[in-house]
C-alpha positions, -999 to +999 in steps of 0.1 A: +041+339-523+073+348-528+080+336-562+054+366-573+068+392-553+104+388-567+087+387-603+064+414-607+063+411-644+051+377-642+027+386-616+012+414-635+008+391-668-010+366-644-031+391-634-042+405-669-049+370-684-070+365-655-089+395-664-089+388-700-102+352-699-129+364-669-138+393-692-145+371-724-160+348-705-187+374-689-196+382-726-197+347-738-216+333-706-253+319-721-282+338-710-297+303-695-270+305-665-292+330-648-324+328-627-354+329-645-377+361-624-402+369-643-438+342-643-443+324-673-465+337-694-486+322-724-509+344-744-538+327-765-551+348-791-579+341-818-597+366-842-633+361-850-638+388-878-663+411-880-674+404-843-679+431-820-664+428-781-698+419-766-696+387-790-658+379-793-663+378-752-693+356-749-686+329-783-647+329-777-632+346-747-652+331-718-652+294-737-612+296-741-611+308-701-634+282-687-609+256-707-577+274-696-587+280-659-585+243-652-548+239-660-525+234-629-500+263-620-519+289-631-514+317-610-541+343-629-557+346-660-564+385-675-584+386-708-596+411-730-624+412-764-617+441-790-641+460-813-615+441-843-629+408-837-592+396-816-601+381-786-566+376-759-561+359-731-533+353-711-520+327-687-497+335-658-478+309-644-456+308-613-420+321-625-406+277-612-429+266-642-412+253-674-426+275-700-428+252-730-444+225-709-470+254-699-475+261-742-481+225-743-505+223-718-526+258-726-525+241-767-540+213-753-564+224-738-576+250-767-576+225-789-605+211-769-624+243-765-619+248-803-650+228-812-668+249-790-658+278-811-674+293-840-666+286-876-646+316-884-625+315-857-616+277-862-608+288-900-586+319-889-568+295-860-556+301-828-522+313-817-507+301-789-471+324-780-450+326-751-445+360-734-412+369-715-425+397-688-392+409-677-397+429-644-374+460-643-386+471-605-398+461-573-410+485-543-422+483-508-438+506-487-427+509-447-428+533-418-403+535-398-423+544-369-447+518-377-480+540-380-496+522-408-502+492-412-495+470-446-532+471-460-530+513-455-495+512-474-509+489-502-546+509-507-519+546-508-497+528-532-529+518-554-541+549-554-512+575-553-484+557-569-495+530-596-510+555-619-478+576-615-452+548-624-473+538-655-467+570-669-432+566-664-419+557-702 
């Protein structure tokens, strides 16, 4: 200890190449060092052209669901049929699960529902993409006097507050 405090110049260098070295490294540090938050996410779209919604849902949408729902992890599944013909679904997965194995695993199985589809979607294909949802917040509700309960908090927050952050750009 005492060598640095009867060399403060040598001390102070010391202390600036630390900083340099641990600010290049904080630049430099790979992305894959952090936690991964957000779920895995895999979204399976297909485009049946000149379809309307009523028929992208029923010949495409609920076949590639029924195949998809059966794959292990899956934490929820949220699907929509468009007016365009583009029929989207997407897998959510719990945020532990490995999200190429889950691609591998969804293209499986829509290769097996593929027969199933019609003609002009087979021909136009079916891409299988991963999604990165990257949450920016999380919220809770409480009262500190503990008047309401956690299923009061969570119906006010659906109705009051949802809507309100959505609009938040």
């Amino acid at each position: 200890m005492n060598f640095f405090i009867q060399r403060p110049v040598f001390s102070t260098v010391c202390a600036l190449i630390i900083l340099l070295v641990g600010s290049i490294s904080l630049f430099t540090l790979p992305v894959d060092r952090f936690p991964d938050i957000s779920p895995t996410t895999i979204q399976v779209k297909a485009t049946y052209s000149g379809a309307s919604a009523e028929v992208v849902e029923n010949a495409v949408t609920n076949i590639l669901e029924r195949q998809i729902n059966g794959i292990e992890g899956i934490k929820y599944l949220t699907s929509s049929s468009s007016n365009n013909g583009t029929s989207t679904v997407i897998a959510t997965f719990d945020a532990s699960r490995n999200k190429d194995l889950a691609a591998v695993d969804i293209q499986n199985e829509v290769a097996i529902a593929q027969t199933q589809l019609p003609e002009d979607v087979q021909r136009s294909g079916i891409e299988v993409t991963k999604q990165s949802n990257n949450i920016l917040l999380g919220m809770a509700l409480y009262t500190e006097d503990n008047r309401y309960d956690s299923i009061f908090l969570s119906n006010y927050a659906d109705r009051y507050l949802v809507d309100a952050l959505k609009r938040i750009k």
